[in-house]
N, C-alpha and C positions, 0 to 999 in steps of 0.2 A: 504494500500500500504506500503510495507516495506520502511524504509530510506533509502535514498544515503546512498554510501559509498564513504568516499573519502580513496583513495589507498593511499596517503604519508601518512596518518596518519594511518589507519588499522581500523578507528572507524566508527560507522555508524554517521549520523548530530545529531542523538537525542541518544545516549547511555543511556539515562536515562530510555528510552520506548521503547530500541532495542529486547527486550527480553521479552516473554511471564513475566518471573520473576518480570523484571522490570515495566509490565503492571501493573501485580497483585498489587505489595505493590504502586503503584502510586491510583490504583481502593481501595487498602484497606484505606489508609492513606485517602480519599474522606468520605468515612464512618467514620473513627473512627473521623475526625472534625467536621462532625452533628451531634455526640453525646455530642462533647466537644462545640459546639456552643449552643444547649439547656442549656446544664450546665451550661457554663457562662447565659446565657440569666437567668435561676433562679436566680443565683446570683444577676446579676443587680436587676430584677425585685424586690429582697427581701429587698435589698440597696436603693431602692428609696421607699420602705415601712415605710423603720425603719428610716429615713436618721434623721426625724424629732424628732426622740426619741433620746432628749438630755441627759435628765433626770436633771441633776444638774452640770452636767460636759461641757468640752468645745464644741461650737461646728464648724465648716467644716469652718466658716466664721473667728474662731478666732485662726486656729492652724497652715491653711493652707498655705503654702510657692509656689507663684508659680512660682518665678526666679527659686526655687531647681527643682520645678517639670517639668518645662520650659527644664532647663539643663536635663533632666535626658529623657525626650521625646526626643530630639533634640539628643542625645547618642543613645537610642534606633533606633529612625529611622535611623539613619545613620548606624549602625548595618546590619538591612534590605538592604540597598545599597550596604552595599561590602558583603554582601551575595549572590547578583544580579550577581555583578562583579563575583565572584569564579566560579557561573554556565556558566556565558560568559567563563571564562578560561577553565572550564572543558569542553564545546562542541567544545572547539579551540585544543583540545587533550593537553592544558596547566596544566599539573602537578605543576608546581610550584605557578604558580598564583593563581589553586586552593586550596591551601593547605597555602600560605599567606593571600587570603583574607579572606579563613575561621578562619583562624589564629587572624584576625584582628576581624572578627567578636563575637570570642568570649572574646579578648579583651574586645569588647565595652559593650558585654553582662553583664560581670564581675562589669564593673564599673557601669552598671546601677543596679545592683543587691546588689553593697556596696551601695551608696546613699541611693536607699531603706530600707537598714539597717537602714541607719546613720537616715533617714526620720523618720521611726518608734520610735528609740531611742529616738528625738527630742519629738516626739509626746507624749512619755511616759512622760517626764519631765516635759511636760506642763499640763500631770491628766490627761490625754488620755488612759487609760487600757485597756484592751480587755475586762473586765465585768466594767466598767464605765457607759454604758449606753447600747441600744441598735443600735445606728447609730454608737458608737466605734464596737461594736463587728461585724456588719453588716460591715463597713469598713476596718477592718482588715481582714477579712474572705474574704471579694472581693479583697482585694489589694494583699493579701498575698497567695488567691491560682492563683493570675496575676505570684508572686514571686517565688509559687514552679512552673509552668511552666516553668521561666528563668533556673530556677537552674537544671531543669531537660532536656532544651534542651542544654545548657551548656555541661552539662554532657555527652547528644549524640555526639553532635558535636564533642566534645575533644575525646570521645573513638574513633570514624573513623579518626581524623586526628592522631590518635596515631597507629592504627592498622594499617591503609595504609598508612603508614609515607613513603614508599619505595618502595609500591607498581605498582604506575603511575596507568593510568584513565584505568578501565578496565571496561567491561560490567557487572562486579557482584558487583561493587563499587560505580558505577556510579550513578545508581539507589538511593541507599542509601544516597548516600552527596543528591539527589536531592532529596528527600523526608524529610530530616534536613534542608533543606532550606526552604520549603514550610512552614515546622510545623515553624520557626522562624517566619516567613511572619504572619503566622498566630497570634501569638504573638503578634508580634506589630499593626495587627490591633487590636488587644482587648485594647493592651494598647490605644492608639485611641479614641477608648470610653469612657474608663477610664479615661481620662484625661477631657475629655468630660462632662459627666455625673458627675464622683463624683469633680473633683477637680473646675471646674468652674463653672458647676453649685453649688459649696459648695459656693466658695468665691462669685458669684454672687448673693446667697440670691437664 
C-alpha cells in the first residue's frame, strides 16, 4: 500500500521508502550489513582466540581504563539518539532539525573517535604494540576496524549534510540521510559488544 500523503507538507509519512529508489538502497543497505555482520562476527571470534596470547606484554586486565571506555560508550550511544531524533524531524518534513541533529550526531561521532585515538596512544605507552603479542594485534584489528567504520560513516554523514545543506527533505535525499542512520545504529550496536566482550570481559578476568 502506498503512504499517506499529507498535503501541507507535499511528502509522503515515510519518504525514506516512498520511492521504488528509496526501497532498493533500504533492501540493499539489509544485504550489505550481513556481510558486514559475518565480518565482524570473524573478528570477535579471532579476538576471543588470541585474547589469551599475552606473550610477555600487558595484558586486557592491566591497561584497561573503563571510566574512559564508560565515557566514550555513553558518547557513542547518545550519538545513536539524536540520530533517532533527525529521522523524527525529517518524517515531520523538519529540515532544520534534520540537519542539527545530524549535525550533532556527528559531533559526538568525532569525539568518540578522538578518545579512541587518545585510548590507543595511552595503550602504546604502557608496551601495548600492535606486534606485542597476539591479543595486542587481535585487539587493535577489532577495535580499530570498530574505528574505520566511525571515520567512514563520519564521512557519509558530513558529505549529505554538506551537499543538501539547502536542499530541504526531498524524496531523493531522504532515502539517503535514512540509510546513514541505520548504518550509524549499526555501529553502535557492535560497539555494544565490544565493550562487552573485549573490554569487560578483559578487566573481569
Amino acid at each position: 500500500m502506498a503512504d499517506s500523503v499529507d498535503m501541507t507538507k507535499g511528502l509522503p509519512s515515510h519518504p525514506e521508502r516512498a520511492t521504488l529508489d528509496g526501497k532498493n538502497k533500504f533492501l540493499g543497505f539489509w544485504v550489505f550489513l550481513g556481510g558486514e555482520t559475518i565480518m565482524f562476527a570473524t573478528f570477535f571470534g579471532t579476538y576471543l582466540g588470541l585474547m589469551s596470547g599475552t606473550a610477555d606484554g600487558p595484558t586486557s586486565s592491566d591497561i584497561f581504563s573503563l571510566p574512559l571506555v564508560f565515557i566514550m560508550t555513553m558518547i557513542l550511544l547518545t550519538s545513536s539518539l539524536t540520530s533517532v531524533l533527525a529521522m523524527f524531524a525529517m518524517k515531520k518534513n523538519n529540515f532544520k532539525g534534520l540537519m542539527v541533529w545530524m549535525w550533532v550526531t556527528v559531533l559526538l561521532g568525532a569525539s568518540f573517535l578522538g578518545l579512541e585515538i587518545y585510548e590507543f596512544y595511552e595503550y602504546y605507552h604502557y608496551g601495548l604494540g600492535y606486534t606485542t603479542s597476539a591479543f595486542a594485534s587481535s585487539f587493535y584489528t577489532l577495535v580499530g576496524l570498530h574505528g574505520a567504520h566511525v571515520l567512514f560513516g563520519l564521512g557519509w554523514i558530513t558529505t549529505l549534510l554538506i551537499r543538501y545543506r539547502s536542499a530541504g527533505i526531498t524524496l531523493t535525499n531522504a532515502p539517503k540521510f535514512y540509510v546513514a542512520s541505520l548504518y550509524w545504529h549499526f555501529i553502535d550496536v557492535i560497539w555494544v559488544f565490544i565493550f562487552t566482550v573485549v573490554y569487560l570481559m578483559g578487566v573481569g578476568g
